[in-house]
Every structure is written in structure tokens, then in C-alpha cells.
C-alpha positions in Angstrom: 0.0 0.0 0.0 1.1 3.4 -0.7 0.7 7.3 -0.6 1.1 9.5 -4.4 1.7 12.6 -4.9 -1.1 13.3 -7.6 0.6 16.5 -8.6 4.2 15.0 -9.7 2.4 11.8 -9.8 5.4 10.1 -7.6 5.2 7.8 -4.4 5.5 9.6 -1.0 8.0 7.9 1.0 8.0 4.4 1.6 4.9 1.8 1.2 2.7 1.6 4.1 3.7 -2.0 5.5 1.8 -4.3 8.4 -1.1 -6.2 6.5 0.2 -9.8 5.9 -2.5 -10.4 2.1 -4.5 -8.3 0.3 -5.6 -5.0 1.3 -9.5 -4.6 0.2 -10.3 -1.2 1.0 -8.7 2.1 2.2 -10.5 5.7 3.1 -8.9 9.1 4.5 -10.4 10.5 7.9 -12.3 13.5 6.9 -9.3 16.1 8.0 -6.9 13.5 6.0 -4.7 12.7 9.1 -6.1 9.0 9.8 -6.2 6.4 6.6 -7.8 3.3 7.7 -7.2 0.3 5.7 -9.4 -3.2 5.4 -7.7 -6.4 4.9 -8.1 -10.2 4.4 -5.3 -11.8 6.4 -6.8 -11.9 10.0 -9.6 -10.0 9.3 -8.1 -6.6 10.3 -8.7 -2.8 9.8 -5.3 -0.8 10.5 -5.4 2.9 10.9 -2.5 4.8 10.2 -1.2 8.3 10.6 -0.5 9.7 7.0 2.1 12.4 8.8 4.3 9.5 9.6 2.8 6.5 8.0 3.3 4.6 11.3 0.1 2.6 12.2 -1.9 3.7 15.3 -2.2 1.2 17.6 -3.3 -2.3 17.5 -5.3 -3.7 14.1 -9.1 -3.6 15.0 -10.1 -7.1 15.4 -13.8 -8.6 15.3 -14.7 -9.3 11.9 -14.4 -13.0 10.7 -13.8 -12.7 6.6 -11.9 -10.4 4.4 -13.1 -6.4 5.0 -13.9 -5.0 1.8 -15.0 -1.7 2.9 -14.4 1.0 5.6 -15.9 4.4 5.9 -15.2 7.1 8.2 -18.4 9.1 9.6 -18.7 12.8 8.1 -17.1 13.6 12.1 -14.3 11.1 11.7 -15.1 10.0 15.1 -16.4 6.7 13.7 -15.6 4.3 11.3 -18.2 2.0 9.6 -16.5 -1.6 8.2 -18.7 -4.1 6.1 -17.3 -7.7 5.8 -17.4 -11.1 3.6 -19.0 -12.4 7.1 -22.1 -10.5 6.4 -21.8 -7.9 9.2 -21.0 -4.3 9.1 -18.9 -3.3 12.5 -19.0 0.4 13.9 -15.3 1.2 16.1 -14.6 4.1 17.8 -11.3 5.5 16.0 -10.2 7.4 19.1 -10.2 4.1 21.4 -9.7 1.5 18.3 -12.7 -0.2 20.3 -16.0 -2.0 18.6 -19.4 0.2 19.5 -21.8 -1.7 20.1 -22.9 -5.0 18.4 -22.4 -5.6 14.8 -25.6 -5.3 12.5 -27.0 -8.1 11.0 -29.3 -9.0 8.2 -27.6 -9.3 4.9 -27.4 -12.6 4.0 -24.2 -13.1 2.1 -21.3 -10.3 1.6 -21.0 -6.7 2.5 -18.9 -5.0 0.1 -19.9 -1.4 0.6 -20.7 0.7 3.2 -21.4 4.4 3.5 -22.5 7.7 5.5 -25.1 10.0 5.1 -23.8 13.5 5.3 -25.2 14.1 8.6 -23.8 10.7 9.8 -27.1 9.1 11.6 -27.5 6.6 8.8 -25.5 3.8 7.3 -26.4 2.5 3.8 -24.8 -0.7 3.1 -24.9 -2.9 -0.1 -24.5 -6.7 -0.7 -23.9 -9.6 -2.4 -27.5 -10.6 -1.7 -28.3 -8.2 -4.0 -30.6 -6.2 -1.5 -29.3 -2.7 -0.1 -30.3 -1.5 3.6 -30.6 1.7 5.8 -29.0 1.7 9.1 -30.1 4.1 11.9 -26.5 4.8 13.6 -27.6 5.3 17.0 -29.8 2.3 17.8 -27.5 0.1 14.9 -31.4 -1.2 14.0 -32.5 -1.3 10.5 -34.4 1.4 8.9 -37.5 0.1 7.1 -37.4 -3.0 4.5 -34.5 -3.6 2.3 -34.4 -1.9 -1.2 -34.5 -4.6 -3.9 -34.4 -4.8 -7.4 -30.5 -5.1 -8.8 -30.7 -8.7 -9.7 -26.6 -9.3 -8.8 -24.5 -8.5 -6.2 -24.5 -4.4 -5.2 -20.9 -3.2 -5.7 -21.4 0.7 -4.4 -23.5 2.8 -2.4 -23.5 6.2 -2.2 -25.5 9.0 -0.7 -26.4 12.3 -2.3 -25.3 15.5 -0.4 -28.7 16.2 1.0 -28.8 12.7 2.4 -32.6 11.8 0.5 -31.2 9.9 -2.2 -28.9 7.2 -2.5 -27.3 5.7 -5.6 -26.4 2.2 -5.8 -24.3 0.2 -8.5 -24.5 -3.7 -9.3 -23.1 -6.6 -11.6 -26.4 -6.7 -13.6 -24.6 -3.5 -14.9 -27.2 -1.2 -13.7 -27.1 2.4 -11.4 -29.9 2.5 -9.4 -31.7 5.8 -7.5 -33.4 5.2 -4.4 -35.6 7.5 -2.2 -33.8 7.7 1.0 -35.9 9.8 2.5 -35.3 12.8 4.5 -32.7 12.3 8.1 -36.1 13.0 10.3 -38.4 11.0 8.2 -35.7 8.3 8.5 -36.2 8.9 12.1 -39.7 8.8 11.9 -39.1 5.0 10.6 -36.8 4.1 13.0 -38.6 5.1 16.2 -42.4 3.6 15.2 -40.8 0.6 14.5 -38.7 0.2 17.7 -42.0 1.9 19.5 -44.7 -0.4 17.4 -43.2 -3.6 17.1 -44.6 -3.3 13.4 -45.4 -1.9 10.3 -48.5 0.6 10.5 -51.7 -0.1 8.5 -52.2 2.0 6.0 -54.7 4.0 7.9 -52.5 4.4 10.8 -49.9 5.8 8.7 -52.9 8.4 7.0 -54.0 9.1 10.8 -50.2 9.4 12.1 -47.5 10.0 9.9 -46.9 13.6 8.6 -48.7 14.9 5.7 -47.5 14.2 2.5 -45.0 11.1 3.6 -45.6 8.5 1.5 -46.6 5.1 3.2 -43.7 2.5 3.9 -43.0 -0.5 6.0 -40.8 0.8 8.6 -39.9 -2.7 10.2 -38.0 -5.4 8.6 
């Protein structure tokens, strides 16, 4: 692994050296002091300080399988890592410590994982072709899974507003999903974890705010 110099297009110093196989994924912290790196021998994320290219700490160690994707939080305080075990992990980058339990739900690989701007939702994509929302603080799901690539999701991304989210798959399609806005996804979140269940349709015309379309807000 390495740093370049895109201007004179050269390497910066020496390669960054401590995973023992591949390395699947790498992200800068948002003030570009912290890169954080996912690999398959052991499982591991490494975070490293990009001043000195020395890693920080001890590898972060929980996942199972390879980590093919690891996202910092728009704060930096928080990185996000989805795995080949089918879990996504959130770690404290200050303590290198696991927060919480991982999520679950995917059924096969996680191979992308990303923040909304305002960083109280995860959007992850899999192998099992299905894409989820993740509310950050409870680490519940939001709402039903968004189907519809027919192969594996390679890419998520959210727009800079946070209400739509872009997804690419092997079918060799880009898909647009309504994301919804951060306090509807709230909205979701909390009736579900309040309700136990998806509203009737006349609950959600009696309850919900006007002009929210209807949606299944547990999984």
C-alpha cells in the first residue's frame, strides 16, 4: 500500500507495510490525518497516521472474513467496516474499540458501506443483491430492504442532501433510491422500535406527517 503525490504523480516515501495479504479497502479520515485500511489476512482494519505512515495502535479485530469496505463518519469519530462475514462493524477511531454490536441482516457479503452526510444513517450494499438503511444510534434497520439489482451491489453512495442514495450492481445497472429525509428516516426508525410493526395503512394516514408517502418501517 502506498501514498502519491497526484501533482508530480510520484510515491510519498516508503509503502505503508503491516497487513500480511490483500488489502481490500482504504478511506482518509475527513481532516486527511487517519487512513484506515481493510484487509483479508486476520480480518483486520489498521489505521494509520498519514504524517508519519506509522500505524496507530493495535489492528481492529472482530470481523471473521476479508473487510472490503471501511468508511469514516462525516465527524471522523467513527468508522463504519462491512465484511465477507455479512456484518458491518462500527469502532470508535479514538479508542480503536468495537461500539456496540455488529448489524445483521444481509445474508451473504457486504462490500460497501457508506454515511449519510449528517452521519445518523448507514447504507450498506451486498452480495444478496438487497441494499439496507442503518439508523447509527440504535444500529437497527431502517425500514425494508431496497430490492431490485438482480446481482450482487458493488457501491453505495448517498447524495449530499442525504434523500437519495445511488447504488451500482453486476447486472450493470445504477440505481436511484428515495432515501428519504434524516427526520423522516427517524420517523421510521422510532415507530418501528415503539410499534413492534409496520403501520396499517390508515394508521400511517391518521399518524405519519402529511404528505410522507406510506412505507414498511420494520424489517
Amino acid at each position: 500500500m502506498r501514498l502519491w503525490d497526484t501533482r508530480t504523480r510520484k510515491p510519498i516515501g516508503q509503502p505503508l507495510i503491516g497487513h500480511a495479504s490483500d488489502v481490500k479497502s482504504v478511506v482518509f479520515s475527513p481532516d486527511g490525518r487517519t487512513l484506515a485500511t481493510g484487509g483479508s489476512e486476520n480480518s483486520t482494519v489498521q489505521l494509520w497516521d498519514v504524517g508519519t505512515r506509522k500505524q496507530l495502535g493495535q489492528p481492529l479485530i472482530g470481523h471473521t472474513d476479508d473487510v472490503g469496505s471501511v468508511v469514516f463518519s462525516p465527524d471522523g469519530r467513527t468508522l463504519a467496516t462491512g465484511s465477507v462475514d455479512k456484518t458491518v462493524r462500527l469502532w470508535d477511531v479514538g479508542t480503536r474499540k468495537p461500539i456496540g454490536q455488529p448489524f445483521t441482516g444481509h445474508a451473504s457479503d457486504v462490500g460497501s458501506v457508506v454515511f449519510s452526510p449528517d452521519g445518523r444513517t448507514l447504507a450498506t450494499g451486498s452480495v444478496d443483491k438487497t441494499v439496507r438503511l442503518w439508523d447509527v444510534g440504535t444500529r437497527k434497520p431502517i425500514g425494508q430492504p431496497f430490492t431490485g439489482h438482480t446481482s450482487p451491489v458493488l457501491s453505495v453512495a448517498f447524495s449530499p442532501d442525504g434523500r437519495t442514495l445511488a447504488t451500482s450492481s453486476a447486472d450493470n445497472t445504477v440505481r436511484l433510491w428515495d432515501a428519504g429525509m434524516p427526520e423522516d428516516r427517524e420517523l421510521t426508525s422510532s415507530v418501528c422500535t415503539a410499534m413492534g410493526r409496520t403501520l396499517t395503512r390508515q394508521e400511517w394516514s391518521q399518524y405519519a406527517p402529511h404528505g410522507l408517502d406510506y412505507r414498511k418501517v420494520c424489517p
